[in-house]
C-alpha positions in Angstrom: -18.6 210.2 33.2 -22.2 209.8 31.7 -23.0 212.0 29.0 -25.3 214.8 30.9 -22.2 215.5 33.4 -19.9 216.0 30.1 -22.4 218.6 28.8 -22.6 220.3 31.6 -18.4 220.2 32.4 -17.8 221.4 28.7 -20.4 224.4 29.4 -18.9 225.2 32.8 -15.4 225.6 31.3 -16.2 227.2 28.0 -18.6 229.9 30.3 -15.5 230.5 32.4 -13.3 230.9 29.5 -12.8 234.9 30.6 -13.4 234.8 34.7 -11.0 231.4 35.4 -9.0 233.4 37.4 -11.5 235.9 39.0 -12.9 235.1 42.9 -16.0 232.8 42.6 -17.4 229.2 41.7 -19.9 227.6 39.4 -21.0 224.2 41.5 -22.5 224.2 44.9 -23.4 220.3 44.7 -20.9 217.5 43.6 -21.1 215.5 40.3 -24.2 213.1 41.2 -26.4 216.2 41.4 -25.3 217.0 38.0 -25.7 213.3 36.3 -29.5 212.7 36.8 -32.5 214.0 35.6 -33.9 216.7 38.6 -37.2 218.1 39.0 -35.3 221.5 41.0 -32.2 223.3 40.3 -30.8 225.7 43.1 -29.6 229.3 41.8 -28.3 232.1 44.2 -27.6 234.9 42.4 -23.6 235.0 43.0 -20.8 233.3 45.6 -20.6 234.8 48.7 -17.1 236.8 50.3 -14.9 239.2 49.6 -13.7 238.7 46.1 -10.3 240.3 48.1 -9.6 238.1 50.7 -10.7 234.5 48.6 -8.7 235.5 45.9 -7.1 232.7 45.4 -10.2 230.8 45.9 -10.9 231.4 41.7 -13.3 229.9 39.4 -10.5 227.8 37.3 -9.7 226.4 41.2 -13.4 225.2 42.1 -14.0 223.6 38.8 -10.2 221.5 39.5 -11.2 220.8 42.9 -14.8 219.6 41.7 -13.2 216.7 40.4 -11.7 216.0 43.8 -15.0 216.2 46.4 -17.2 213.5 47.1 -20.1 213.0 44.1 -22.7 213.2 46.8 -21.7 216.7 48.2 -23.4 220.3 48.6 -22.0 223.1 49.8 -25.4 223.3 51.8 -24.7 220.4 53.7 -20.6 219.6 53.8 -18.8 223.1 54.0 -17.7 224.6 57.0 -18.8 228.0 57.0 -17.1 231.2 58.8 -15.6 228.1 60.6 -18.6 227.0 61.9 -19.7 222.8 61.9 -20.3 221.8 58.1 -24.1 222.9 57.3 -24.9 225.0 60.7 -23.8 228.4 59.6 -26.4 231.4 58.4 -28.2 230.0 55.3 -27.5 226.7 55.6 -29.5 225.0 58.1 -32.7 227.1 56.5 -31.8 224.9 53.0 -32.0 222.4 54.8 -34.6 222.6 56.5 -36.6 223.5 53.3 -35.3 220.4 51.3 -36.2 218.3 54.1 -39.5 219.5 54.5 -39.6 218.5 51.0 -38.7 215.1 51.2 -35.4 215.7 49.2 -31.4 215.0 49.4 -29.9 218.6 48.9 -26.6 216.6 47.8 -28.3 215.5 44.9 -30.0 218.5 43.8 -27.9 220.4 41.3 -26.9 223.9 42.6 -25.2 226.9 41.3 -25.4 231.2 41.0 -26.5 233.0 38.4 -23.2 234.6 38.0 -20.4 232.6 39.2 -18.1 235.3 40.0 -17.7 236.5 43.6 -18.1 240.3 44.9 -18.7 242.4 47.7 -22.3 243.5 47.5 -25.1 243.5 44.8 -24.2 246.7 43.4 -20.9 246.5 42.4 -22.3 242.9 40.9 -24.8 245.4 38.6 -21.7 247.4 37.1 -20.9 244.3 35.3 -24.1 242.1 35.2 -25.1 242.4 31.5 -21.3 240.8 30.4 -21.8 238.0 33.3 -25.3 237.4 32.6 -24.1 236.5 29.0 -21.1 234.2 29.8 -22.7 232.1 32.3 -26.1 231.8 31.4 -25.0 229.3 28.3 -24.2 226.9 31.6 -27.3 227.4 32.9 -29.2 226.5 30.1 -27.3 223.6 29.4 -28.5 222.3 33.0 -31.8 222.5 32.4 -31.4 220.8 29.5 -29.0 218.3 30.3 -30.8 217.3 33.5 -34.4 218.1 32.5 -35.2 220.7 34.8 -38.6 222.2 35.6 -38.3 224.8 38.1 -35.6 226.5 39.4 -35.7 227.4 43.0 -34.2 231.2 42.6 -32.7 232.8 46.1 -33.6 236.4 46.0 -35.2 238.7 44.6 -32.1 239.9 41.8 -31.5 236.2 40.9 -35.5 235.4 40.5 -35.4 238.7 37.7 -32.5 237.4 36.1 -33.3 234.1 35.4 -37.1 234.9 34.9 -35.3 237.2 32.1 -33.7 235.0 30.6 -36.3 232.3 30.3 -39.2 234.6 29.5 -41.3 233.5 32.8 -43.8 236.1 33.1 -46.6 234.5 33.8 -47.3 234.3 37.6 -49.1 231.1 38.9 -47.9 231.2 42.5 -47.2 233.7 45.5 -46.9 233.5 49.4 -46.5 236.3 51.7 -45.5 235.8 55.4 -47.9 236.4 57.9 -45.5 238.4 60.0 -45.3 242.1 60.3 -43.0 242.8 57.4 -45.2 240.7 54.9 -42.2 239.8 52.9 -42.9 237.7 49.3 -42.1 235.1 47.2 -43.6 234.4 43.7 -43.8 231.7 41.1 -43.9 232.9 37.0 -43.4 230.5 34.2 -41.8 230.4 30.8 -43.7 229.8 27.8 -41.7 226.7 27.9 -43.3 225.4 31.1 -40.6 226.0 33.3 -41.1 227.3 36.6 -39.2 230.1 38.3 -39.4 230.1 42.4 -38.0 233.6 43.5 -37.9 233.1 47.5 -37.0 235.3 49.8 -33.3 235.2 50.9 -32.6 232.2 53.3 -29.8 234.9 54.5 -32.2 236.8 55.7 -35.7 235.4 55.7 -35.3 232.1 58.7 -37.9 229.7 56.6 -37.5 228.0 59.6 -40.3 230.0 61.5 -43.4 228.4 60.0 -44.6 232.4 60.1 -41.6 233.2 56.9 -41.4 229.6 55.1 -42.2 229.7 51.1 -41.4 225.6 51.3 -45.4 224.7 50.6 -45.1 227.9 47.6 -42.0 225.7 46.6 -43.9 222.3 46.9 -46.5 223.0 45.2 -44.8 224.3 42.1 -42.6 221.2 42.1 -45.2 219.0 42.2 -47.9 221.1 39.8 -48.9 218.9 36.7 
């Protein structure tokens, strides 16, 4: 284990400490993604589910199994979803379609949430999100750190505010709206720092597949900005 992926292990389990045996996750891409320097790191704002019916499927279990999946793996790519073939189901094929476009391996682009515990909906998410925000955001940072990151490719509108809270990114250097009817848009800030926030719209809702709804030139271009 090279020294970046011990950084970010150590971070993972001391920002679990109080949510190991909550519903949820903290990696969505095996250890290679996390042993390089990357140009990108993936945030959703939280796992997927019913926090009920996954309950044994905790955080403390997902950081043991880690250690178990391939090191080239992404729950993007290799998970079978709702049962469907591994990387066909809802959001999925739109990441990697995106990725692709982009000329990248989505197994070796580091991926996470904001907040690695699992719930319902969005709101009941809020009820708790300043304590969550502050015990997993440590991880976070360490990953941008660790790995060098310079934009993070945000899904949503809620995880896009979070992080751009956390990281100051207020200043906006990059939009696309769709040209459909419901206009819907995505938006580029950066930190102080020079790191980029991407918020996209949803892949779980937006299809970035339809070249009328697809933010992956928005994306490209922040990625590849001097």
């Amino acid at each position: 284990m090279n020294s970046r992926l011990h950084a970010i292990l150590a971070a993972a389990h001391h920002a679990s400490e109080d949510i190991v045996d909550r519903s949820g996750s903290v990696f969505y891409s095996g250890q290679s993604a996390f042993s390089s320097p990357c140009p990108v790191y993936i945030l959703g704002l939280n796992p997927g589910g019913s926090p009920e019916l996954q309950a044994a499927e905790t955080i403390g279990r997902d950081l043991m199994e880690w250690d178990d999946r391939p090191a080239s793996w992404s729950r993007y790519v290799d998970e079978s979803w709702r049962q469907q073939l591994p990387g066909t189901h809802g959001m999925q094929p739109r990441m990697r379609h995106m990725f692709s476009a982009l000329g990248f391996d989505l197994r070796q682009i580091p991926a996470s949430n904001v907040v690695f515990v699992r719930t319902n909906c969005e709101a009941d998410l809020k009820l708790e999100a300043g304590d969550l925000l502050s015990k997993c955001w440590p991880f976070h940072e360490t990953v941008i750190k660790q790995l060098e990151v310079r934009t993070l490719l945000c899904l949503g509108s809620t995880a896009g505010a979070w992080a751009r809270s956390r990281l100051g990114a207020e200043t906006l250097v990059g939009r696309y709206q769709e040209t459909n009817a419901r206009g819907w848009i995505s938006h580029a800030h950066v930190s102080p720092d020079g790191i980029a926030v991407v918020t996209v719209t949803h892949p779980g809702r937006a299809d970035w597949r339809n070249p009328n709804a697809d933010p992956t030139p928005l994306v490209r271009s922040i990625i590849e900005r001097v």
